[in-house]
C-alpha positions in Angstrom: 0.0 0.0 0.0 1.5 3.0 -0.7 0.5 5.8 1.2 0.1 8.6 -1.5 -1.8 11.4 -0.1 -1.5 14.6 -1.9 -1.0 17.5 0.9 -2.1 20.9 0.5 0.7 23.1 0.5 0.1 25.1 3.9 0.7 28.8 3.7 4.4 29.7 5.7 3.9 32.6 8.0 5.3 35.7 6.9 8.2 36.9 9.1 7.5 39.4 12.0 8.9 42.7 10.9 12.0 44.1 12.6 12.5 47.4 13.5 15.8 48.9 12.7 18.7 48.7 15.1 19.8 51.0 16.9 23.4 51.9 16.7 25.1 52.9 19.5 28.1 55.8 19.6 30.4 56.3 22.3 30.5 59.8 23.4 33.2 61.8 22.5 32.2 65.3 24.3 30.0 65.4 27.3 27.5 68.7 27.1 28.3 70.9 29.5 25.9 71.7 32.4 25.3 75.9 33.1 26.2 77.1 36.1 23.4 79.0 37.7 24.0 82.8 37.5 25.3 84.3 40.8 23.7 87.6 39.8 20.5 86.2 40.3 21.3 84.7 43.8 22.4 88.0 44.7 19.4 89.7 43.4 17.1 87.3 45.4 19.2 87.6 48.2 19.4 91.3 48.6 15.4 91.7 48.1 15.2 89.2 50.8 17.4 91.5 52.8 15.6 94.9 51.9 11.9 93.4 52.9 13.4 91.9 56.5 14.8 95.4 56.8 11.9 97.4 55.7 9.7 95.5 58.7 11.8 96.3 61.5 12.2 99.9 60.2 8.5 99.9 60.2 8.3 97.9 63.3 10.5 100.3 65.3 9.1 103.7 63.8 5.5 102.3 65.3 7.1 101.8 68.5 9.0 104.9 68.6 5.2 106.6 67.3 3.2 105.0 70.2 5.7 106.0 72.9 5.5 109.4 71.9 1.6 109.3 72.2 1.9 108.2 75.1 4.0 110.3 76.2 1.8 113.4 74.6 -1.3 111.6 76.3 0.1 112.1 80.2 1.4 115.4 79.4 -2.8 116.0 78.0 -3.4 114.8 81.3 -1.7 116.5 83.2 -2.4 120.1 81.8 -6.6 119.1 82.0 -5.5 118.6 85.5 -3.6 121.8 85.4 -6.7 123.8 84.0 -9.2 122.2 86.0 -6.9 123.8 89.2 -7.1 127.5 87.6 -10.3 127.1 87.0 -11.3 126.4 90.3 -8.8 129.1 91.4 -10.3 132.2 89.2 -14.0 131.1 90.5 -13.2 131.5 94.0 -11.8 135.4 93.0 -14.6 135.9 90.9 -17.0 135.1 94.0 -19.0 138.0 94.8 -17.4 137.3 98.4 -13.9 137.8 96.8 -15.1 140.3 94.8 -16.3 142.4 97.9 -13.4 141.5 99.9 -10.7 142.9 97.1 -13.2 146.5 96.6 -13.0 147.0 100.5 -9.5 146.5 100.6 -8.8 148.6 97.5 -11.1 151.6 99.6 -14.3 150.8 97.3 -17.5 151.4 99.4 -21.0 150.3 98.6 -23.4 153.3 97.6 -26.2 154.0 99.1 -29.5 154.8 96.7 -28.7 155.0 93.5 -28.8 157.9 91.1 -29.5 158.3 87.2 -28.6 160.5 84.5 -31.0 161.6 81.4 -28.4 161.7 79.1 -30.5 164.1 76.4 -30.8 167.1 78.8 -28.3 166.1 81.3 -30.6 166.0 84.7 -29.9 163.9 87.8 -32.6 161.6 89.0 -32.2 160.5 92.6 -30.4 161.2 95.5 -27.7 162.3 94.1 -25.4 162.2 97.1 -22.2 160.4 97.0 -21.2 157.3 99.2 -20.0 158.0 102.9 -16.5 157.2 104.1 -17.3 154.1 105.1 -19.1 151.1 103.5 -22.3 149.3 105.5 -21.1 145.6 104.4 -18.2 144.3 105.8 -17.3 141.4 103.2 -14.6 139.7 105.4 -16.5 139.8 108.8 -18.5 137.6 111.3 -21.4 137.2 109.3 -19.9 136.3 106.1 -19.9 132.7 105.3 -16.6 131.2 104.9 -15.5 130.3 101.4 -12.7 127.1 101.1 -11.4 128.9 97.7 -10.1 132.0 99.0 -8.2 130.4 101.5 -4.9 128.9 99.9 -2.6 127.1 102.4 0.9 128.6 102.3 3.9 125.8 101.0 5.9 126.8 104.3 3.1 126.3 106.8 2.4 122.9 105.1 5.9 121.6 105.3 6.1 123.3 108.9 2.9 121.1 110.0 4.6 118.2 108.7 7.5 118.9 109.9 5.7 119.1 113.5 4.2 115.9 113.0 6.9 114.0 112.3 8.1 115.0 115.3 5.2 114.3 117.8 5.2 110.7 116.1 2.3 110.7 113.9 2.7 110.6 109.6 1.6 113.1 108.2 -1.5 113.3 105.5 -0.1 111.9 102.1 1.0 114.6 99.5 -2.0 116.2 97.5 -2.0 115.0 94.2 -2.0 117.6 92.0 -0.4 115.7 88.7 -2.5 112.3 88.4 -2.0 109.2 90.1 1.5 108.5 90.8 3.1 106.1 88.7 6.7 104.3 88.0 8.1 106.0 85.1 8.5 103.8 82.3 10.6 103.9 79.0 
């Protein structure tokens, strides 16, 4: 038996395709790298520099402003204190009592009925007597009620009662304030 069998020719797979190789060169020069730019390092540097410097200029000038307001606010105080004192001074001698008391020492008397003058003809209405020698009201005597403004306490008879105070053992009345509160002085 022969075994002729006719095959079909079966169809050969084509061949993948290749890419191209690469071909490899040895380096002859290596590229060369920049170097950063020191003017810009500087640049950046020196703006760094100016900003830090600009705060504690700024920092220090508000410090230096807020001192000097503060300052400028106690020396406020002080002079509202200052004023409130004259004040209180010129309306005790503007009193009527004080008033009275500086005419009768001066030789001022108080008049007795008054008189008027008609200034289109030039006649005198009233008594038209002048005042006597010596004046009914006596400002500064028993009946007059005493007034704590016109009566300023002399520096050497204050230190003199302190002085005799001491002495006897007993402290003597804390300083008036005249400025404010005390307070520690601060800078």
């Amino acid at each position: 038996m022969s075994l002729n069998v006719a095959r079909k020719p079966q169809a050969v797979p084509a061949p993948p395709a290749r890419t191209p190789r690469r071909r490899l060169e040895p380096v002859v020069t290596p590229t060369v790298r920049r170097r950063p730019k020191l003017a810009y390092a500087l640049v950046a540097l020196g703006g760094a520099m100016a900003i830090g410097a600009a705060q504690i200029g700024l920092s220090l000038a508000i410090t230096q402003d807020s001192f000097t307001l503060a300052s400028l606010s106690s020396q406020q105080n002080e002079l509202n204190l200052q004023t409130q004192a004259l004040q209180e001074e010129l309306t005790g001698l503007s009193s009527p009592q004080a008033l009275a008391a500086s005419a009768a020492g001066l030789g001022m008397v108080v008049a007795g009925s008054p008189s008027y003058l008609r200034l289109s003809d030039g006649a005198v209405f009233g008594a038209g007597s002048g005042a006597a020698g010596t004046s009914t009201i006596d400002p500064t005597g028993a009946g007059a009620v005493g007034n704590a403004l016109l009566q300023p306490v002399e520096k050497e008879t204050a230190a003199e009662d302190a002085g005799t105070a001491t002495e006897q053992g007993t402290d003597p009345l804390p300083p008036a304030i005249a400025d404010g509160l005390p307070s520690p002085t601060t800078r």
